[in-house]
Backbone bond lengths (Angstrom), bond angles and torsions (degrees), N, CA, C in turn:
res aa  C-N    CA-C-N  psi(-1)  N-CA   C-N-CA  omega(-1)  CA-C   N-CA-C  phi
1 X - - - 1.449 - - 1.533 110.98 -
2 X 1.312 110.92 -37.00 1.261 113.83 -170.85 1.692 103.88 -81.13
3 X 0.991 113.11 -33.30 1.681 101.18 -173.83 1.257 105.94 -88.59
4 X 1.323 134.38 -30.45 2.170 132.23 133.31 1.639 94.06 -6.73
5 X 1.160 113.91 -76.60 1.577 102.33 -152.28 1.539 102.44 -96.65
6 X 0.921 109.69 21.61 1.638 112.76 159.71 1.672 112.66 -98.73
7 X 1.140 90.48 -28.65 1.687 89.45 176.64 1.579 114.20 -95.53
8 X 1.631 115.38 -6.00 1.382 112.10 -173.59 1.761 93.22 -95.40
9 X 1.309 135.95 -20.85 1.320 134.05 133.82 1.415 148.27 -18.36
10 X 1.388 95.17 -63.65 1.265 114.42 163.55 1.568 124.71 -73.38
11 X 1.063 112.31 -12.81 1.821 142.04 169.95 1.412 91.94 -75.49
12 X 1.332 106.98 -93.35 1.975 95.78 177.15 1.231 134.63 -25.54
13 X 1.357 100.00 -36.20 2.237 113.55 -171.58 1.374 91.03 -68.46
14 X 1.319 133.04 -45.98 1.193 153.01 -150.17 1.455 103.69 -77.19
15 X 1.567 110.23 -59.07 1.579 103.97 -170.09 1.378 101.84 -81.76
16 X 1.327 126.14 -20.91 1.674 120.11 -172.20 1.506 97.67 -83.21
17 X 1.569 130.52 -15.39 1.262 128.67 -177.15 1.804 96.37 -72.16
18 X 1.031 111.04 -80.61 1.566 125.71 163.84 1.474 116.24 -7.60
19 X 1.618 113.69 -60.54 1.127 104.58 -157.69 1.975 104.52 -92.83
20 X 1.136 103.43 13.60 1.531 108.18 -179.90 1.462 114.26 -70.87
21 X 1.830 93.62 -39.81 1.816 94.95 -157.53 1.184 97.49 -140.72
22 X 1.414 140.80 19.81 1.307 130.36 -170.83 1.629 103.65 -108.33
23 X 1.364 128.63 168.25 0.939 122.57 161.79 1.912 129.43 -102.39
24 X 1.311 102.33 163.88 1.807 105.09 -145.00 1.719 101.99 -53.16
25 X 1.590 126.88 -25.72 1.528 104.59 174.36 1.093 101.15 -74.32
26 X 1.499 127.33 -39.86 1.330 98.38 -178.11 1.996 138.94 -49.09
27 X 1.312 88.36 -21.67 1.589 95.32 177.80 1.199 117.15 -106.41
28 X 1.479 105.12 2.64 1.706 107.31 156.11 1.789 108.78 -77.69
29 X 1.024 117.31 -14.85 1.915 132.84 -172.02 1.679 78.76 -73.95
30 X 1.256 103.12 -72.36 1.871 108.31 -165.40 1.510 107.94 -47.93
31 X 1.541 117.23 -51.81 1.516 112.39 -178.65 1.607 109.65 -52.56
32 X 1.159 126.96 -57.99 1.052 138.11 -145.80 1.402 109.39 -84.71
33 X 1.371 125.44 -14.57 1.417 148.00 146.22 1.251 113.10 -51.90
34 X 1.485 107.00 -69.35 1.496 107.82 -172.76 1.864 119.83 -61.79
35 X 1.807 117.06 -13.89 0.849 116.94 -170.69 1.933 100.00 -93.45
36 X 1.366 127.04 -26.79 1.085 132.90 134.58 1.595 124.59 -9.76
37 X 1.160 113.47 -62.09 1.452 129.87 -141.82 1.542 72.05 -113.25
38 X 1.081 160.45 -15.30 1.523 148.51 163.47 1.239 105.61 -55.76
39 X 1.848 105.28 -65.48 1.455 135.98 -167.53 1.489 104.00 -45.01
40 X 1.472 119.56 -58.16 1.358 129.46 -173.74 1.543 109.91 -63.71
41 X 1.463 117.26 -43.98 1.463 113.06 -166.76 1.533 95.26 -78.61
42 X 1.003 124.81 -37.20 1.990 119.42 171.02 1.444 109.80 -59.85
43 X 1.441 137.60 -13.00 1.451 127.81 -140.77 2.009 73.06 -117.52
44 X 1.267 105.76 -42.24 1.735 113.04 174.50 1.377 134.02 -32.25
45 X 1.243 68.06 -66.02 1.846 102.31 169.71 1.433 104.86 -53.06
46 X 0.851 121.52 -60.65 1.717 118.70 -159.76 1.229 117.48 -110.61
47 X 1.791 123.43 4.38 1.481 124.00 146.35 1.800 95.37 73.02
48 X 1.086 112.88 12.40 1.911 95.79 -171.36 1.874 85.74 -144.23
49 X 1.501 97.52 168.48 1.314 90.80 179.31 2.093 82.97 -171.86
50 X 1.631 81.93 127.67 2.032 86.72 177.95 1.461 100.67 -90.41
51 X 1.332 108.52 -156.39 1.809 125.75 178.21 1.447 88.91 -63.97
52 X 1.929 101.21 -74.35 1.430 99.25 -151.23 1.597 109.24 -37.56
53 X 1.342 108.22 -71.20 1.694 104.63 173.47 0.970 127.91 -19.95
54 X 1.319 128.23 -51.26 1.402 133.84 -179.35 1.632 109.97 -69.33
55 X 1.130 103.72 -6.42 1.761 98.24 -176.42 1.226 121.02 -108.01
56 X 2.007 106.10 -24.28 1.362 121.24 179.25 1.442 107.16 -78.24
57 X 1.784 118.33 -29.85 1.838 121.94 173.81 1.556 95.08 -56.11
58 X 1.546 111.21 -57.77 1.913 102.00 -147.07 1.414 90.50 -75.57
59 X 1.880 145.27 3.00 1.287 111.73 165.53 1.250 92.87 -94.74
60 X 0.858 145.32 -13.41 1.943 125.59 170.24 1.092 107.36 -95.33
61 X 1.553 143.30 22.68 1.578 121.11 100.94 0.803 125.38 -62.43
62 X 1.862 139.81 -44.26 1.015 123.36 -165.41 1.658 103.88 -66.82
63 X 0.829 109.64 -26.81 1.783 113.59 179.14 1.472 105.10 -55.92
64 X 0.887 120.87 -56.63 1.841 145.29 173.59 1.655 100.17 -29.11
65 X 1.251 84.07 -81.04 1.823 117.16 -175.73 1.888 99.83 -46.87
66 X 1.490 109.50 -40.37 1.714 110.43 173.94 1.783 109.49 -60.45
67 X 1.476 95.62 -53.26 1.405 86.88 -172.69 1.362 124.32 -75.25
68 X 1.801 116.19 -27.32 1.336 112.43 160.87 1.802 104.54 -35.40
69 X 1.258 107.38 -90.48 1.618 119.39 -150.51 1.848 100.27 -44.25
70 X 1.469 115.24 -49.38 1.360 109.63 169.62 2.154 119.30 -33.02
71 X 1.240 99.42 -60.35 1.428 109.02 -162.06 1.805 88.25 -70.38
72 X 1.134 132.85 -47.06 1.715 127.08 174.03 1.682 115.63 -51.62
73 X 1.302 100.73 -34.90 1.429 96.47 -176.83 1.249 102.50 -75.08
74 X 1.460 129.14 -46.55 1.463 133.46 -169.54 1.465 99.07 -59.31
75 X 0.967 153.91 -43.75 1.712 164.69 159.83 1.441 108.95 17.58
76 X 1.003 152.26 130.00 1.592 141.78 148.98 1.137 116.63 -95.57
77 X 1.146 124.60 120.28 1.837 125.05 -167.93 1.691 86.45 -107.70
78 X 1.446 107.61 108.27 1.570 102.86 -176.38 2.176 94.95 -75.23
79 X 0.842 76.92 166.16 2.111 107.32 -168.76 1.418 109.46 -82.33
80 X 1.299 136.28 127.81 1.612 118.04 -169.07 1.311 102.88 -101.60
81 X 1.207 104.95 152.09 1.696 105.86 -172.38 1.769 102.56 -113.64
């Protein structure tokens, strides 16, 4: 129990760290992760998984997979002089 809420802590430090200075795809990467990591720890739990389920996980990858390629494209690879 106690290391549960040591890690739901460290989850907060984490997203309030994030959401101070990062920019908004980037914390669409974090949302869309964390809704991932919902999907999976519910799908865990209960060892079974229907259509719908299976259709509501692969659009929050594809959501995932959006905000990855979004936040890469936005990227600035500065130029070496």
């Amino acid at each position: 129990m106690l290391n549960m809420l040591v890690k739901a802590i460290n989850l907060v430090i984490a997203f309030v760290t994030l959401n101070k200075g990062v920019k908004e795809n980037a914390k669409s990467i974090v949302t869309e992760a964390l809704d991932i990591g919902v999907a999976v720890v519910k799908l865990a739990k209960t060892q079974k998984i229907d259509a719908q389920t299976k259709e509501s996980l692969l659009k929050e990858v594809k959501e995932f997979d959006d905000a990855v390629i979004k936040f890469l494209d936005d990227l600035v690879i500065p130029e070496e002089k």
